[in-house]
C-alpha positions in Angstrom: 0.0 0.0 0.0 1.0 3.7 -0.6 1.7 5.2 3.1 1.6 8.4 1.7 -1.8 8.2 -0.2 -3.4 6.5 3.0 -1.9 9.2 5.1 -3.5 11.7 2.9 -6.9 9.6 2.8 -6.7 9.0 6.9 -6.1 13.1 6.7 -8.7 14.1 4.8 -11.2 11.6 6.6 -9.9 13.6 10.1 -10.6 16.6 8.6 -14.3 15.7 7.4 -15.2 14.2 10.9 -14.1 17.8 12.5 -16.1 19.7 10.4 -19.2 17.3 11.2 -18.6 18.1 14.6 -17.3 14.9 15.7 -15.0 14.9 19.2 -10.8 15.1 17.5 -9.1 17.4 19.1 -8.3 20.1 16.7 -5.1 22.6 17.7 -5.4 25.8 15.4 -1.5 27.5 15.6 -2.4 31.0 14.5 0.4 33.6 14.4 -2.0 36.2 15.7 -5.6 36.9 17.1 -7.9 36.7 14.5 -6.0 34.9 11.8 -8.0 31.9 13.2 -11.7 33.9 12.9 -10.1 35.0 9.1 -9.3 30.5 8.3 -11.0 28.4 10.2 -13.8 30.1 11.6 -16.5 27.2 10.4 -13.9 24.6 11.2 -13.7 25.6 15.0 -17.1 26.0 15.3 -17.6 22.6 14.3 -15.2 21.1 16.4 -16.0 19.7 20.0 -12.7 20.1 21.4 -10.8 22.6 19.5 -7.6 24.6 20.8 -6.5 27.7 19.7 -2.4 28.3 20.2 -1.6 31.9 19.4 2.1 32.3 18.3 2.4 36.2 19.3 0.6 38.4 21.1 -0.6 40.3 18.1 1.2 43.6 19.4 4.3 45.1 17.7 6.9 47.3 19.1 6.9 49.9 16.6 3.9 52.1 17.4 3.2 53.1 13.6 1.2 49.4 13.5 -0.9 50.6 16.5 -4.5 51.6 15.9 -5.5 55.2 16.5 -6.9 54.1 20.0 -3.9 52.4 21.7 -2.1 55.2 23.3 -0.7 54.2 26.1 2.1 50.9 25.8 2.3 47.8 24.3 1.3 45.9 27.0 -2.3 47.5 26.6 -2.3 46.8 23.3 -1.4 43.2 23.6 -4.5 42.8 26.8 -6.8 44.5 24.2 -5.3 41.8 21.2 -6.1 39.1 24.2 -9.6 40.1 25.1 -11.1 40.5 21.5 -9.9 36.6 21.0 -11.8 35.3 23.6 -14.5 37.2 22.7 -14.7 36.0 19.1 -13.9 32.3 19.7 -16.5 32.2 22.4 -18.7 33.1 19.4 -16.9 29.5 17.7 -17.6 28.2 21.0 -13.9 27.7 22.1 -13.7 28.5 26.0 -11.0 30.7 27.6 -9.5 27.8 28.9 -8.5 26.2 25.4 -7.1 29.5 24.0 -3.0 29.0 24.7 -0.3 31.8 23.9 3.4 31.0 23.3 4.5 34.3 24.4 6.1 35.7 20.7 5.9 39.4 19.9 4.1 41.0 16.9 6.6 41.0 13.9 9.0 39.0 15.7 8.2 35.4 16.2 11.4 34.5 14.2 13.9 35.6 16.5 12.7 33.7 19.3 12.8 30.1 17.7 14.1 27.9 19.9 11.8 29.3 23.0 8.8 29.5 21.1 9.2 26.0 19.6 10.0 24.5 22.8 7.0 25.8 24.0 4.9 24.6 21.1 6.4 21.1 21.8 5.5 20.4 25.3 1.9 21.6 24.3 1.2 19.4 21.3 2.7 16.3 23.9 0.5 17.2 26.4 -2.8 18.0 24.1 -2.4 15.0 21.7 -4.3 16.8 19.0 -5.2 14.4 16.2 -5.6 17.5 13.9 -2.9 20.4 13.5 -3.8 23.5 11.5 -1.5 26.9 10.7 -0.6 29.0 8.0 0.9 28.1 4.6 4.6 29.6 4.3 3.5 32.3 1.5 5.4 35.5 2.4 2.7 37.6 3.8 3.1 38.2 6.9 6.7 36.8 8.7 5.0 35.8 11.3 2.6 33.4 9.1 6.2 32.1 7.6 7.1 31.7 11.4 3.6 30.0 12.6 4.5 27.3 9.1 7.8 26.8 10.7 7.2 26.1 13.9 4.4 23.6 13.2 6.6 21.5 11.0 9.1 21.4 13.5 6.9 21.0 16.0 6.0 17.3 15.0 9.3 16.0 14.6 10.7 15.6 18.1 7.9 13.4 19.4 7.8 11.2 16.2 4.1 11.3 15.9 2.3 12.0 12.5 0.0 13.8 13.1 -2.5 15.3 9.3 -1.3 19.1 9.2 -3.3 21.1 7.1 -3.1 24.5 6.3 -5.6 27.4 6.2 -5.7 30.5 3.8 -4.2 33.7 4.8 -2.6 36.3 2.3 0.6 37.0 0.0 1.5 39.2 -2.5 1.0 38.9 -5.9 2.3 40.9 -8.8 2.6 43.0 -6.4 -0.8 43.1 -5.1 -2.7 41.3 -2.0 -4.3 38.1 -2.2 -7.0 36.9 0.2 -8.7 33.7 0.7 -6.7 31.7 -1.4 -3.3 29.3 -1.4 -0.5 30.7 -3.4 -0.1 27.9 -5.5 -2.6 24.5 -5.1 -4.0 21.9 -7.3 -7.8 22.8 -6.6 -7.9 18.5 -6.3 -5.4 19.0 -3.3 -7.4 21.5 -1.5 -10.7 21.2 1.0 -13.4 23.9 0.0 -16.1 24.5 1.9 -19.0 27.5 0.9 -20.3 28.9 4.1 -23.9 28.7 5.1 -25.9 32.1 6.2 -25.4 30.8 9.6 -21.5 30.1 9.1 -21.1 33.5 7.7 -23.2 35.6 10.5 -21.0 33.8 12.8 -18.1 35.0 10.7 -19.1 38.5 10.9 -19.5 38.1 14.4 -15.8 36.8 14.9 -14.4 39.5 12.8 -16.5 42.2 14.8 -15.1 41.3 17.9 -11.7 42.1 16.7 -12.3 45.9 16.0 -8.4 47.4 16.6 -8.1 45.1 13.1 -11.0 46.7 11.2 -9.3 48.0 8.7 -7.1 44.4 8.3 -10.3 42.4 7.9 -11.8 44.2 5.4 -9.8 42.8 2.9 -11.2 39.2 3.9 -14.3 37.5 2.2 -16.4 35.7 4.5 -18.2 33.0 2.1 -15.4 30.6 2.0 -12.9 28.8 3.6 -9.9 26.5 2.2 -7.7 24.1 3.8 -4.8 21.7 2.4 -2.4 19.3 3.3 0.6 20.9 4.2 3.1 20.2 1.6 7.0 19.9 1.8 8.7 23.4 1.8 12.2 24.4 1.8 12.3 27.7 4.4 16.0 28.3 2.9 14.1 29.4 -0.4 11.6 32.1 -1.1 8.2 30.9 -1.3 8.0 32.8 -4.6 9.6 35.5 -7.0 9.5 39.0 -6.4 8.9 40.7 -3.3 7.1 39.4 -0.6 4.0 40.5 0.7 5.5 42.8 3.9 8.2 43.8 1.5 6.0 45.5 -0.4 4.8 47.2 3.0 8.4 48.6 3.0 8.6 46.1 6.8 12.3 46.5 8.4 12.4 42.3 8.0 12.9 41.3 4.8 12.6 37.9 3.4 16.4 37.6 3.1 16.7 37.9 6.7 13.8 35.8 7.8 15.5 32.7 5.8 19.0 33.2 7.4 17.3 33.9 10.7 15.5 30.3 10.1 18.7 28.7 8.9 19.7 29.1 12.2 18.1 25.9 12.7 20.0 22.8 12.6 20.4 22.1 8.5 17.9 18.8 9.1 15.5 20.4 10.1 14.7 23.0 7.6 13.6 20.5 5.0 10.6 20.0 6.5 8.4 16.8 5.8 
């Protein structure tokens, strides 16, 4: 038999119980709060016993990426970040309890590897989740790169195989912003589901508890959401040509920097299965 076609069948088959609202335990690894309400709203919803791991806190150091409102520190911007999460996955009906943060800053989940994988680790150990799901490693935001990184890492040490799908987030092309939709996928490869009326009000819901990003979540649809196995990457190499996404956004991290920042890894482990 083909291990890697039943893997993928056994995947899939995970995935469809989930969303039928079946008891797996799902762990979302989102790089920041509301990436998860923008993916896998419907998905978490349907789940019985979905976690929610934020990789930052969703507040940057540099206080041009602060919202009007936020005038006082970082700190207050990372308890507001905190408070509209579990207010919009209480909507998915994810408790408090089973919403986890590793502790990384806005913008800079890459320099703080080692701690933030560690962490991510002993959580997937002590969880057993029999479905992972993150972010595609696309080049829009380098934290999304990060959250792809860290997941396929993640797996490794405890030798279990667990399906990893991904979720759709955003990347650049020509130049220009894509929502809602993989950078590159065979449409055969990939899970679409059209939400329902009740899915999308939900949705709307989600996104409305998160207003410091208003502006950041109009660019995202609400009648669809698209998952896929996560396929083999190389994070040594650009995910594509041209400039990445925060590039274009003029960012102080370049892509150039976040690859030799991950090749700080140990050279096995950036060929990630």
């Amino acid at each position: 038999m083909n291990w890697q076609a039943e893997f993928r069948r056994r995947s899939f088959e995970t995935l469809s119980r989930t969303l039928s609202g079946s008891s797996i335990r799902l762990a979302v690894v989102a790089a920041h709060p509301d990436d998860e309400s923008i993916g896998a709203s419907r998905l978490l919803a349907r789940s019985q016993n979905a976690y929610v791991i934020f990789v930052t806190d969703g507040a940057p150091r540099d206080e041009r990426f602060w919202p009007e409102t936020i005038r006082s520190s970082r700190a207050q911007y990372a308890a507001i970040r905190r408070h509209e999460a579990e207010r919009a996955l209480g909507h998915a009906g994810v408790p408090e309890r089973q919403i986890i943060w590793l502790g990384g800053v806005d913008q800079e989940a890459i320099f703080s590897v080692p701690e933030l994988l560690a962490r991510l680790v002993d959580l997937i150990d002590k969880l057993h989740p029999e479905l992972l799901v993150t972010h595609p490693y696309e080049g829009g935001h380098p934290d999304h790169d990060c959250a792809a990184l860290l997941s396929s890492l993640a797996l490794e040490p405890l030798g279990v195989d667990i399906p990893r799908f991904e979720m759709t987030s955003y990347h650049a092309r020509d130049g220009q912003l894509v929502t809602g939709e993989f950078l590159r996928s065979d449409p055969g490869e990939e899970w679409r589901w059209e939400l329902s009326e009740e899915d999308k009000t939900r949705k709307r819901k989600m996104f409305a508890e998160y207003p410091s990003q208003h502006q950041v979540l109009e660019s995202f649809g609400i009648d669809r959401e698209r998952f896929r196995l996560a396929p083999a990457y190389d994070f040594r190499k650009p995910p594509h040509e041209g400039k990445l996404w925060y590039e274009c956004l003029g960012w102080a991290m370049t892509g150039e920097r976040w690859r030799t920042l991950a090749a700080a890894r140990p050279e096995r482990e950036l060929s990630c299965r």
